[in-house]
C-alpha positions in Angstrom: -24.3 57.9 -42.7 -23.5 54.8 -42.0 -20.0 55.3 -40.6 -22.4 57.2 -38.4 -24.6 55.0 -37.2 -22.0 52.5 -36.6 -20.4 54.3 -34.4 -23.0 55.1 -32.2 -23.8 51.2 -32.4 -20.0 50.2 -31.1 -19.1 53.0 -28.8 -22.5 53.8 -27.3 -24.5 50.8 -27.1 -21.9 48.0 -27.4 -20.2 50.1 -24.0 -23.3 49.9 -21.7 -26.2 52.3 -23.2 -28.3 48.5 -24.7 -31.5 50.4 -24.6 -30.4 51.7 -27.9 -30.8 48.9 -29.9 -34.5 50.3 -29.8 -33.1 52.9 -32.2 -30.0 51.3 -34.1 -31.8 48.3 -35.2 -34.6 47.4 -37.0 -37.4 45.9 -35.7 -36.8 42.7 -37.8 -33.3 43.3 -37.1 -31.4 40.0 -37.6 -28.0 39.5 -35.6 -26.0 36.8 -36.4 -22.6 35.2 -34.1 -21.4 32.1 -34.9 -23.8 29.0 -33.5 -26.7 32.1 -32.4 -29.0 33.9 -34.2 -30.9 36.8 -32.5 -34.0 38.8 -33.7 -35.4 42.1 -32.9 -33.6 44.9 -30.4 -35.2 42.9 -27.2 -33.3 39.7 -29.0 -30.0 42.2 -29.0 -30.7 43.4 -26.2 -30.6 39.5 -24.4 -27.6 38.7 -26.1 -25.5 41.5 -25.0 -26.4 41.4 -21.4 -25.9 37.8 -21.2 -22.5 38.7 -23.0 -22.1 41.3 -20.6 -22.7 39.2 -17.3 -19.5 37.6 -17.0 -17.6 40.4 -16.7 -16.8 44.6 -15.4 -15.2 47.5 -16.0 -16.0 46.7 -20.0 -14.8 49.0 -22.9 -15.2 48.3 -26.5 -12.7 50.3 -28.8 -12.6 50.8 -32.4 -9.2 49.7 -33.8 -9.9 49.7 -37.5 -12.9 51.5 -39.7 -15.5 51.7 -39.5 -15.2 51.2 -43.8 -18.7 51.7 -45.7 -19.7 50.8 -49.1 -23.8 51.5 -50.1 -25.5 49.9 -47.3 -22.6 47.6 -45.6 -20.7 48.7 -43.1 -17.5 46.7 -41.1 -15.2 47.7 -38.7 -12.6 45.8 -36.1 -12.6 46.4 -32.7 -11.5 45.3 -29.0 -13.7 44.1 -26.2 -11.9 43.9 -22.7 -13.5 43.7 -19.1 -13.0 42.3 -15.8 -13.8 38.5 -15.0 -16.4 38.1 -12.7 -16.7 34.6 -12.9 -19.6 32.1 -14.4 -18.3 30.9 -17.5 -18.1 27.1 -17.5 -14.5 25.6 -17.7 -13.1 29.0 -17.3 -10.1 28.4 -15.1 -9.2 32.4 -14.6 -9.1 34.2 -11.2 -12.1 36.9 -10.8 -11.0 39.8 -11.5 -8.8 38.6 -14.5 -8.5 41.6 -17.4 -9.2 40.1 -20.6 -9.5 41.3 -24.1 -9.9 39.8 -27.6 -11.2 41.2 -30.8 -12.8 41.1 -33.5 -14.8 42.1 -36.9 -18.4 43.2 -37.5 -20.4 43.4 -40.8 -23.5 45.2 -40.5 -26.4 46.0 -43.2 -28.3 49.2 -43.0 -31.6 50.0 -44.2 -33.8 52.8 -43.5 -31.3 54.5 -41.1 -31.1 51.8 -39.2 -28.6 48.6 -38.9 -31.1 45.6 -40.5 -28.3 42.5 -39.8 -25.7 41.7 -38.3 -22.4 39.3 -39.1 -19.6 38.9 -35.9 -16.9 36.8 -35.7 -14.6 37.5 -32.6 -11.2 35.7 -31.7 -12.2 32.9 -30.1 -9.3 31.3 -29.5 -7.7 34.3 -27.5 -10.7 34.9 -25.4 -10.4 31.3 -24.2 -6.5 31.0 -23.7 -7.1 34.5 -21.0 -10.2 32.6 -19.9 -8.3 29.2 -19.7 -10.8 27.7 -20.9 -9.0 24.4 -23.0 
């Protein structure tokens, strides 16, 4: 189930459809990226459009997973889209296409994800960015 679930949470809501956080997630839901916590599906919700707002044309892929064991689920994936601009020290022309990756651990409970752990490629995301 939650291989299920999962998959619904990268392919549907992390490529566009954010309104269904109000059905993936908890609503004590606990997200967690490096330096950001977020709480709730409105807090998921925030974070993934302000994500989002930098960039078109997105497309999150599965690459690996998504592997379950009890409650815990974690996959890899891909994130690419179009620059649009905004990011401070970003040296990239609009309409740059960038992609990086990286791995999710998620926590189910009651058919629905309960918290979050990301860590994405950071490094990579900022060399296509130019960001130094």
């Amino acid at each position: 189930m939650t291989s299920d679930l999962y998959r619904r949470w990268l392919l549907e809501m992390w490529n566009g459809d954010f309104g269904l956080a109000y059905e993936l997630v908890t609503p004590d839901f606990a997200g967690h990226w490096p330096g950001m916590d977020v709480r709730g599906p409105e807090g998921l919700i925030a974070a993934l459009r302000q994500g989002y707002a930098p960039f078109g044309d997105v497309k999150v892929t599965l690459d690996v997973g998504p592997i379950a064991d009890g409650d815990l689920v974690s996959a890899r994936w891909t994130f690419s889209g179009d620059y649009r601009g905004g990011i401070p020290g970003a040296s990239a022309a609009e309409g740059t296409r960038v992609a990086f990756s990286g791995h999710d651990i998620l926590r189910a409970e009651g058919g629905r994800f309960a918290e979050y752990w990301v860590i994405s490629d950071v490094p990579t995301f900022n060399k296509e960015l130019g960001i130094s």
